[in-house]
PAZAFI-840937 format. One record per atom (N, C-alpha, C, O): y, x, z; residue in one letter. Coordinates in steps of 0.1 Angstrom, whole numbers, padded with zeros to 4 digits, always signed. Each point is the difference from the previous one (the first is absolute). Layout:
<recs>
YXZA/...
</recs>
This chain:
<recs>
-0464-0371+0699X/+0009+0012-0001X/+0004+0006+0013X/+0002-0006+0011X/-0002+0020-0014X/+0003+0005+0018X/+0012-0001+0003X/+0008-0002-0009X/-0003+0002+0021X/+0015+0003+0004X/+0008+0008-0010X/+0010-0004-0006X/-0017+0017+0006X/+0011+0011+0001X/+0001-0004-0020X/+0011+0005-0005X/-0019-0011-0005X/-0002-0002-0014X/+0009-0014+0001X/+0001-0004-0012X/+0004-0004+0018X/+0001-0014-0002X/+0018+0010+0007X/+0009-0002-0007X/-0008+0007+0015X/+0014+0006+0003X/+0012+0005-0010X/+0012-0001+0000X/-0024+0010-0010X/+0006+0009-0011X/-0004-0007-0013X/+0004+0006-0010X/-0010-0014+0008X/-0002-0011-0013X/+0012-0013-0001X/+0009-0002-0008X/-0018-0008+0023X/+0008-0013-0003X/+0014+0002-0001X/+0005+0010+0006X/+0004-0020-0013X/+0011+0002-0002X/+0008-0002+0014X/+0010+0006+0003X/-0017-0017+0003X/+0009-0003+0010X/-0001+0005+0013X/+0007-0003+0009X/-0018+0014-0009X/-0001+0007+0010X/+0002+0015-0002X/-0003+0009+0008X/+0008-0007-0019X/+0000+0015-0007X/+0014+0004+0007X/+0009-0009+0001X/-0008+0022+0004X/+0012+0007+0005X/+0011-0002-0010X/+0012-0002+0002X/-0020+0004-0020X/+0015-0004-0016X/+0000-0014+0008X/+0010+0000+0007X/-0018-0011-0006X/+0006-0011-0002X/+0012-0003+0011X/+0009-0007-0003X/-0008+0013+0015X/+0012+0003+0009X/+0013+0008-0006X/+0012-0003+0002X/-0017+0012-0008X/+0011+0008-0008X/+0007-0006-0010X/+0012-0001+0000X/-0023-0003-0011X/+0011-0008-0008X/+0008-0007+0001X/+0010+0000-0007X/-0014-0009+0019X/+0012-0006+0003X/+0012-0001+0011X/+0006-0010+0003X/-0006+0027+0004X/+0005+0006+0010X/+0011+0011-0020X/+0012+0002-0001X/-0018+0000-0005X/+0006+0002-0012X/+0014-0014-0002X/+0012+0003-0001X/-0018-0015-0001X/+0011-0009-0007X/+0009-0001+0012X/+0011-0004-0001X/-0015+0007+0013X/+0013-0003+0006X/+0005+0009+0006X/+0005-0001+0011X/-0004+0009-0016X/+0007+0016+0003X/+0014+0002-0012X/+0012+0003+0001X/-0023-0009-0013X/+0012-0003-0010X/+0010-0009-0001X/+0011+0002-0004X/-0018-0013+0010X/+0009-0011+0002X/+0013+0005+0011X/+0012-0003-0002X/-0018+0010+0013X/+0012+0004+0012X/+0009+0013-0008X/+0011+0003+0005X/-0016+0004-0015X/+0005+0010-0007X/+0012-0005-0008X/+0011+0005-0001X/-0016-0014-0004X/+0009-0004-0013X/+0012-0010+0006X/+0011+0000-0006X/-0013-0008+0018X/+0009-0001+0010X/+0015+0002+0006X/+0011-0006+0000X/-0023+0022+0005X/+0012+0011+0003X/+0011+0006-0010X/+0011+0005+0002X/-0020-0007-0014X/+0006+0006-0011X/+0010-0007-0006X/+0011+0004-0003X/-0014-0017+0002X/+0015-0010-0003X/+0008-0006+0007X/+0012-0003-0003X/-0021+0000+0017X/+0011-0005+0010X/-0002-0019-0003X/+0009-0008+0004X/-0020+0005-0011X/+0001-0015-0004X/-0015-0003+0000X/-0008+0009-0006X/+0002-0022+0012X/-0010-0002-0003X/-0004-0010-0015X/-0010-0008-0001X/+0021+0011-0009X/-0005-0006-0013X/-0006+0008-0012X/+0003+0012-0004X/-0011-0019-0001X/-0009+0004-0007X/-0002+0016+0000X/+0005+0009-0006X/-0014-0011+0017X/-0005+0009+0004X/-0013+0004-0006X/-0001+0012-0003X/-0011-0024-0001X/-0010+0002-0007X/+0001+0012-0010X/-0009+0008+0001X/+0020-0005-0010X/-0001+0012-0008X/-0010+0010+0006X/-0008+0005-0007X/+0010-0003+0022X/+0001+0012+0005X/-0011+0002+0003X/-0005+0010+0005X/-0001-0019-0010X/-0020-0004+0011X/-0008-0004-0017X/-0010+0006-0005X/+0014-0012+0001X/-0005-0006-0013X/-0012+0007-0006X/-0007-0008-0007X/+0004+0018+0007X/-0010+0006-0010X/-0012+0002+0010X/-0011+0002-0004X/+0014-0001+0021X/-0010+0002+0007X/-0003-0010+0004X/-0011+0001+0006X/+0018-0013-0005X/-0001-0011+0002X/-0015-0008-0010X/-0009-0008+0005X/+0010+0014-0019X/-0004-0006-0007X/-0013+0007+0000X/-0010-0006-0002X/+0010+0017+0004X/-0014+0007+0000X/-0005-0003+0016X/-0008-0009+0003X/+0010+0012+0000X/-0004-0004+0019X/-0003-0014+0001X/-0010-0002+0007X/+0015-0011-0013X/-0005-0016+0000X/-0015+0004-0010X/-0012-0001+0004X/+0018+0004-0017X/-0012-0002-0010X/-0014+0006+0007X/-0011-0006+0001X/+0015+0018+0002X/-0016+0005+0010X/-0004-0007+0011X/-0011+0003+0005X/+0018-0012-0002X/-0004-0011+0009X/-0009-0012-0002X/-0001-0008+0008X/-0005+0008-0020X/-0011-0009-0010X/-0012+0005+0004X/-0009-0008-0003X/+0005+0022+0010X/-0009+0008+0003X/-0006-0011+0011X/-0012-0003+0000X/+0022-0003+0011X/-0005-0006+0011X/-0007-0014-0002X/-0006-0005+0009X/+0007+0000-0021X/-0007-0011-0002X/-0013+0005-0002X/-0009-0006+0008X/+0005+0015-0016X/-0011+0008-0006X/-0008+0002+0015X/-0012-0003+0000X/+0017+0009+0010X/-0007+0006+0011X/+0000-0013+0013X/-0005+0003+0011X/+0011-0018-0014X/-0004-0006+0008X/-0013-0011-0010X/-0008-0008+0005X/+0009+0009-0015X/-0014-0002-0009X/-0015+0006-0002X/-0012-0004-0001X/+0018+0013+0002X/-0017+0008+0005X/-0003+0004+0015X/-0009+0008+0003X/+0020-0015+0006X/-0008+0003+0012X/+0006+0013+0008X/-0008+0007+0007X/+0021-0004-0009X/+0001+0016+0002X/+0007+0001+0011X/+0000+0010+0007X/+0008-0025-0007X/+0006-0003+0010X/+0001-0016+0003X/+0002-0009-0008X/-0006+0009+0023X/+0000-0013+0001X/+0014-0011+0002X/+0002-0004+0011X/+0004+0002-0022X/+0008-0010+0001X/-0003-0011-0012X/-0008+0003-0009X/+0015-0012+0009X/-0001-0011-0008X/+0003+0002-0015X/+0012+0000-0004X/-0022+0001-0003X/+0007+0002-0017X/+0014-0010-0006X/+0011+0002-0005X/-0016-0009+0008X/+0011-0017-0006X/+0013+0007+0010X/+0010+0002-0007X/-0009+0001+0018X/+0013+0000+0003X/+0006+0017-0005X/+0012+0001-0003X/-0018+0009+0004X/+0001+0012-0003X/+0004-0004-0015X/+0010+0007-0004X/-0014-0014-0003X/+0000-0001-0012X/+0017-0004-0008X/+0006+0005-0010X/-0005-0018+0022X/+0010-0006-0003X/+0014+0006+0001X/+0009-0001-0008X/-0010+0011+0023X/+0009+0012+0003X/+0006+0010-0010X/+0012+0003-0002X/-0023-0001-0003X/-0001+0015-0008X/+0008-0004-0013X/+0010+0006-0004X/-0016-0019-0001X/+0001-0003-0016X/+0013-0009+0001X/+0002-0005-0011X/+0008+0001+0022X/+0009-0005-0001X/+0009+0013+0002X/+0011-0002-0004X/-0013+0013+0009X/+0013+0008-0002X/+0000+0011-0011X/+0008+0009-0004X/-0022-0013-0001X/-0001+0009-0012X/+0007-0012-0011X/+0005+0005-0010X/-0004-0017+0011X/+0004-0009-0011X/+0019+0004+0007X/+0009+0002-0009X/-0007-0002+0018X/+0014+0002+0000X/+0006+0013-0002X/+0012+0003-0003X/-0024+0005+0005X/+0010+0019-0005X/-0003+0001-0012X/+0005+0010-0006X/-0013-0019-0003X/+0003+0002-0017X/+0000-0013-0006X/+0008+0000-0009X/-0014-0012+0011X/+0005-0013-0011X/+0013-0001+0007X/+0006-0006-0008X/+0003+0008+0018X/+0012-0008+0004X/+0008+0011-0002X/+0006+0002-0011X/-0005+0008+0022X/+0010+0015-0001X/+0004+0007-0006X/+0011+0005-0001X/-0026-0003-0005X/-0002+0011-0011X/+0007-0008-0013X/+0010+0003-0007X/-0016-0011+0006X/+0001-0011-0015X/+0013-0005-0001X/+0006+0001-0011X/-0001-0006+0023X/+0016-0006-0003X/+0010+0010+0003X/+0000+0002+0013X/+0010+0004-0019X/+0007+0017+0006X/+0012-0008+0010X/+0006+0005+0009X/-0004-0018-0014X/+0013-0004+0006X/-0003-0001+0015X/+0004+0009+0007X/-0010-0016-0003X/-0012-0001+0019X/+0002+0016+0008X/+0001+0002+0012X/-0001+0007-0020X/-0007+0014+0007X/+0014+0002+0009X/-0003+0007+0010X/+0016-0010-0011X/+0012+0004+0009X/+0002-0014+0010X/+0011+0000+0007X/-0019-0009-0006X/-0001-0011+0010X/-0003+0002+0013X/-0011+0003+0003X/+0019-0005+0004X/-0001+0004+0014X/-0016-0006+0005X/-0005+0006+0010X/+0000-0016-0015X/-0010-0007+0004X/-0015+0011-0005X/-0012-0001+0004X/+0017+0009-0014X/-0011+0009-0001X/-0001+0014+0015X/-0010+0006+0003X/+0020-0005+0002X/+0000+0012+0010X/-0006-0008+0007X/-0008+0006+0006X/+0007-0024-0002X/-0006-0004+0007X/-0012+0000+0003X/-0004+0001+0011X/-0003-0003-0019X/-0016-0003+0001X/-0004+0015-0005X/-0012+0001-0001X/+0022+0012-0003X/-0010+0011-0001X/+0003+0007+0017X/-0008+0008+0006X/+0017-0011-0002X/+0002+0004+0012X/-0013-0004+0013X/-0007+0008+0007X/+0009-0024-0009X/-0013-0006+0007X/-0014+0008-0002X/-0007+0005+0009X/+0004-0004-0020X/-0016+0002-0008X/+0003+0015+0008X/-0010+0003+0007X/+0020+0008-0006X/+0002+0010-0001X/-0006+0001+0018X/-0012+0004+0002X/+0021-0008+0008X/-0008-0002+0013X/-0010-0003+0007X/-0006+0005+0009X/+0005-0023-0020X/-0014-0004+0003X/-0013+0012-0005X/-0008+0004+0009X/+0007+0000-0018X/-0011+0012-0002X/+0001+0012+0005X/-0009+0009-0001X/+0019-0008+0007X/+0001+0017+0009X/-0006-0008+0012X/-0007+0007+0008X/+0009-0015-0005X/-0006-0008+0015X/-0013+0004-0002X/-0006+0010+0004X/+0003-0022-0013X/-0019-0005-0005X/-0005+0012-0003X/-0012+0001+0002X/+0018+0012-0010X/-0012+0013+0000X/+0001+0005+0015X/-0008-0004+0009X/+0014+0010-0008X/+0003+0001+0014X/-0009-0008+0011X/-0003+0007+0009X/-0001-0016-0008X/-0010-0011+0010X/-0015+0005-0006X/-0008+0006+0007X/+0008-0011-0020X/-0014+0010-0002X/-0002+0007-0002X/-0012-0002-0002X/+0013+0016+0000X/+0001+0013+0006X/-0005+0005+0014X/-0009+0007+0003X/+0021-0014+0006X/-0005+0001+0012X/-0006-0007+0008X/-0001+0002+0012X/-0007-0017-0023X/-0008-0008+0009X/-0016+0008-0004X/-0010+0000+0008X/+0010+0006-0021X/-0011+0014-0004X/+0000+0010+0009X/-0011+0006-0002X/+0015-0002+0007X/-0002+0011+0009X/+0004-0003+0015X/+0005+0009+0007X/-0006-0020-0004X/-0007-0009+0010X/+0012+0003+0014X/-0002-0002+0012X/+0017+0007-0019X/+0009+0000+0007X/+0013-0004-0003X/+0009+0006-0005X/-0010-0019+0009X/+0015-0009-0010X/+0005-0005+0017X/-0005-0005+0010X/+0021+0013-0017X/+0012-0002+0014X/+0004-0011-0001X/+0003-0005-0011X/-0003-0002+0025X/+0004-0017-0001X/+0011-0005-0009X/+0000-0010-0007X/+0011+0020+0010X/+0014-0002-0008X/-0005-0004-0015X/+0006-0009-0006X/-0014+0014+0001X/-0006+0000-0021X/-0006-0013+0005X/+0005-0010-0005X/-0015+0008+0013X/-0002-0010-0001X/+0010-0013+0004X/+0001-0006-0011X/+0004+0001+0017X/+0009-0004+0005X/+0014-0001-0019X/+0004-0010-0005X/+0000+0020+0001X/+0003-0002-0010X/-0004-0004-0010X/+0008-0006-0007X/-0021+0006+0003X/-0008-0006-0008X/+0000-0013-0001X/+0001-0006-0011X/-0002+0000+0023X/+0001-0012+0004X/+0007-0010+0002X/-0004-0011-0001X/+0016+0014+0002X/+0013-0005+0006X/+0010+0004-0012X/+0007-0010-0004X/-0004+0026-0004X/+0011-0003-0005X/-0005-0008-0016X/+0010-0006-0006X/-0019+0005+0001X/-0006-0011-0010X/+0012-0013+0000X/+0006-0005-0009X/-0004+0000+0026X/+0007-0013+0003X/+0012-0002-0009X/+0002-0011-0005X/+0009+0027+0001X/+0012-0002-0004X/-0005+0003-0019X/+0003-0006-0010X/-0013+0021+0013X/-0004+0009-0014X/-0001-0011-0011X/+0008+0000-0010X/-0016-0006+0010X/-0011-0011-0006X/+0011-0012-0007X/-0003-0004-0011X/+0018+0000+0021X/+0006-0008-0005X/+0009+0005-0010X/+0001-0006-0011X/+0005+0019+0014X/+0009+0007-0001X/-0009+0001-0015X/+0004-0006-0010X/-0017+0015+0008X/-0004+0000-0013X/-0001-0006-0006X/+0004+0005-0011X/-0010-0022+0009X/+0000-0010-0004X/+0017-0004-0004X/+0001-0006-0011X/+0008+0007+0017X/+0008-0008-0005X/+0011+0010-0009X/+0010-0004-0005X/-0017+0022+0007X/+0010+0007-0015X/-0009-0002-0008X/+0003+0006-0011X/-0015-0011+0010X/-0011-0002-0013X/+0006-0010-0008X/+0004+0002-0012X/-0006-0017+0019X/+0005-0011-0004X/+0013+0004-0007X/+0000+0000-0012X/+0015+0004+0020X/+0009+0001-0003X/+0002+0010-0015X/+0010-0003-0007X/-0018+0012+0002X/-0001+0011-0008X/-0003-0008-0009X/+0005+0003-0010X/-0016-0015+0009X/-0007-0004-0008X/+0012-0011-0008X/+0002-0001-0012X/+0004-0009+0025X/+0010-0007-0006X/+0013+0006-0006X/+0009-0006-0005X/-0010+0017+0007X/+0012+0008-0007X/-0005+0004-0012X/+0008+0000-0009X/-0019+0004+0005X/-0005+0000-0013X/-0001-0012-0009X/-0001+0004-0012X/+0000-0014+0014X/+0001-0013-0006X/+0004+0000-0012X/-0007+0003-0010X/+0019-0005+0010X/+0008+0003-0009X/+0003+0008-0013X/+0003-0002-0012X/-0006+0014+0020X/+0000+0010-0011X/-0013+0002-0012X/+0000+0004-0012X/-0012-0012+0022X/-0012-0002-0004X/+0000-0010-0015X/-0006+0003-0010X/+0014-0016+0012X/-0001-0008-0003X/+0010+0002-0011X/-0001-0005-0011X/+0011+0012+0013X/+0009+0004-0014X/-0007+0007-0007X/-0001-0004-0012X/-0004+0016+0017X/-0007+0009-0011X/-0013-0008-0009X/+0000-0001-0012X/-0012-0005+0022X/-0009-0009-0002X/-0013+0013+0006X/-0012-0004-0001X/+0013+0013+0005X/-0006+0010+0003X/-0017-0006+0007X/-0002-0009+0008X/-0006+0015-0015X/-0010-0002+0000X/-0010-0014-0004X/-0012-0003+0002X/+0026-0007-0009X/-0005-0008+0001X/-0010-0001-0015X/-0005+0011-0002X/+0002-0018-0006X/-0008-0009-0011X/+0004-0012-0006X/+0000-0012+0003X/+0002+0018-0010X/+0002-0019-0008X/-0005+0000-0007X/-0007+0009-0004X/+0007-0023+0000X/-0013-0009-0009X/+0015+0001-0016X/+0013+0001+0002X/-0020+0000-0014X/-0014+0000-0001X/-0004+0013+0000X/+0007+0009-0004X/-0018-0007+0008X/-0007+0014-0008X/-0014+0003-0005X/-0005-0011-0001X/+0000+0017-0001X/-0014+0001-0008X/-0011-0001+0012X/-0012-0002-0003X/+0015+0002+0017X/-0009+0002+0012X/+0002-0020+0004X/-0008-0006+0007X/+0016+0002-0012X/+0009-0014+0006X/-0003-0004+0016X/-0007-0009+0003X/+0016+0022+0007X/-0001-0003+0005X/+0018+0009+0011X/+0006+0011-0001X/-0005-0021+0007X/+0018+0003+0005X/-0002+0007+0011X/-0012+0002+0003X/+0023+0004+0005X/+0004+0002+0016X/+0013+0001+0002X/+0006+0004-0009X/-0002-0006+0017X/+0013-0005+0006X/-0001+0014+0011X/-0010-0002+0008X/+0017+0014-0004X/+0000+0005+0007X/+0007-0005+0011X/-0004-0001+0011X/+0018-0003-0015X/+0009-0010+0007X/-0006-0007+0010X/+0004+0000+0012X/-0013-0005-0016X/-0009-0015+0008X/-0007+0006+0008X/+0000-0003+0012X/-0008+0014-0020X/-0008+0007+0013X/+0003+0007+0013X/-0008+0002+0009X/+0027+0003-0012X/+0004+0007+0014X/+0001-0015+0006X/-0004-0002+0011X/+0009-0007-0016X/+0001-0008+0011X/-0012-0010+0004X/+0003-0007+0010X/-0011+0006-0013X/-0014+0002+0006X/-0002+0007+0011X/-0001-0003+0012X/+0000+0016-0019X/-0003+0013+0012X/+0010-0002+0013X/-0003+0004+0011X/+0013-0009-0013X/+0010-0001+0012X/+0000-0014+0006X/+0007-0003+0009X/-0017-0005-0013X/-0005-0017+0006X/-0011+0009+0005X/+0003+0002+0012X/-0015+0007-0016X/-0013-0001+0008X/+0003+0009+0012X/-0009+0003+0008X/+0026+0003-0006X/+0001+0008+0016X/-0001-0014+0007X/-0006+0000+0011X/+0009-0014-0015X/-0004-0007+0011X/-0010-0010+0004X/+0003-0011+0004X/-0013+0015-0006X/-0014-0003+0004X/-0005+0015+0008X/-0004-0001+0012X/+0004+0014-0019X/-0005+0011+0003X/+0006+0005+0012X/-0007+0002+0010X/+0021+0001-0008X/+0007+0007+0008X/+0000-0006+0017X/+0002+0006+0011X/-0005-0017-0014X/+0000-0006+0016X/-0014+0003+0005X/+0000+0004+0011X/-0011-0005-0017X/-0013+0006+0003X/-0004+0013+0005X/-0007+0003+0009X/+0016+0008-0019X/-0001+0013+0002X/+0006+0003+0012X/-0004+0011+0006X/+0015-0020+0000X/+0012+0002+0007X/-0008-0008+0014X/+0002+0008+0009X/-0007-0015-0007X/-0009-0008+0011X/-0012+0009+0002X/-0004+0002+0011X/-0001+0002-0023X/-0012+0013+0008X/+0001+0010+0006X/-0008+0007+0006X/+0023-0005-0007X/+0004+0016+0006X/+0003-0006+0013X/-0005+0006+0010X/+0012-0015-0009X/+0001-0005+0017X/-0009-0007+0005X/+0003-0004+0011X/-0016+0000-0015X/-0013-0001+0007X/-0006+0015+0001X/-0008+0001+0009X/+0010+0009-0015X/-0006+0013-0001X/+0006+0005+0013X/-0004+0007+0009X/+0015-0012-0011X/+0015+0015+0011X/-0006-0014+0012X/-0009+0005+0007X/+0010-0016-0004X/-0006-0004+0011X/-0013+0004+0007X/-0001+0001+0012X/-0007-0001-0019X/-0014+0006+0002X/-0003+0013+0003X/-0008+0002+0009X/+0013+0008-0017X/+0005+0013+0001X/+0007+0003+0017X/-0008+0004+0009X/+0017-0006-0008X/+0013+0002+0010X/-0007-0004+0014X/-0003+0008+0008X/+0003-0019-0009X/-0007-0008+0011X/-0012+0008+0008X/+0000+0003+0012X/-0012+0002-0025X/-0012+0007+0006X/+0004+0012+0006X/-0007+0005+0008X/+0022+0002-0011X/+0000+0011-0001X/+0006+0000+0019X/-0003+0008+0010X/+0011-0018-0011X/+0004-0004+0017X/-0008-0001+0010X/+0000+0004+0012X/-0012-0014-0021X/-0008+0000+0014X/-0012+0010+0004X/-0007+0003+0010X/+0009+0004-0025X/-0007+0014+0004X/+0007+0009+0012X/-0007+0004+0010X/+0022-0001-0012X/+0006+0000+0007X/-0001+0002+0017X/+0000+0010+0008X/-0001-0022-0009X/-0003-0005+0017X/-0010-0002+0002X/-0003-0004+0011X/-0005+0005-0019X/-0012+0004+0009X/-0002+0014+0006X/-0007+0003+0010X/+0015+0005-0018X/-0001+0013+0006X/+0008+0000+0011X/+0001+0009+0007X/
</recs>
């Protein structure tokens, strides 16, 4: 795919895919101003939120056939974990959506991707200012925790309400004879952040060391 078709296609290099989410935090700083409170704020973002993640399924699709070279499995895991929290957790449970731990991790995802389009963009047109890179790199260090722990926190605030209603779950008996426990499975999903998250989180600081480093002694050599 050429530059200028992989620019105006791929999601993460597309001028919308910077917008969209130069969009959620315009709203977010809007709605702000408008109350004077940073709670439950999500209202304010909610519907672009949800359309702007969901089109984000597109990137698995284009690191599968080669469109772009990054890793499917982790692209994968990215993508389909914040699409499982802007509709099985957010969307699904209404009591979560005014939890301060939700401004959290949409705040994070909200910077971290104005960063990351932003880097490829201008690593495509073969002029990326140290500062994007250098941010790319480095602010992940706080982004990454900060997201991770209004995910987790959003999910254990759902618990409850999950487990009273019985929402999504199955019971036996039925004509399929076969159960689910949705209950069981957020807390699952909230045991596998720790095997996953320290991996994802150790790649980026072998990446930003490797990265950084080259870029210094490029540096001085000049």
């Amino acid at each position: 795919m050429s530059k200028g078709l992989e620019l105006l296609w791929v999601p993460r290099t597309s001028p919308v895919a910077r917008l969209r989410w130069l969009v959620i935090a315009v709203g977010l700083v809007r709605a702000y101003l408008a109350k004077g409170s940073y709670h439950s704020l999500y209202y304010s973002i909610e519907k672009p939120l949800k359309f702007f993640q969901t089109g984000a399924l597109l990137e698995i699709l284009h690191c599968a056939f080669g469109i772009v070279p990054s890793s499917v499995v982790l692209t994968a895991f990215q993508v389909m974990s914040r699409v499982f929290l802007t509709w099985a957790v957010t969307h699904s449970v209404k009591e979560v959506q005014s939890e301060d731990s939700v401004l959290l991790f949409v705040v994070a995802w909200t910077i971290t991707e104005i960063i990351r389009y932003s880097f490829y963009t201008f690593s495509l047109l073969n002029h990326l200012p140290y500062l994007i890179k250098w941010a790319r790199y480095t602010l992940f260090i706080v982004l990454y925790p900060m997201g991770v722990s209004g995910e987790l926190l959003t999910i254990y605030a759902a618990l409850p309400f999950v487990r009273q209603s019985g929402l999504y779950s199955i019971s036996l008996p039925n004509k399929y004879n076969f159960s689910f426990d949705y209950y069981t499975f957020l807390i699952l999903v909230m045991i596998s952040y720790i095997p996953i998250f320290p991996q994802l989180y150790f790649h980026m600081l072998h990446q930003r060391r490797k990265v950084l480093s080259h870029t210094e002694e490029h540096k001085k050599s000049e």
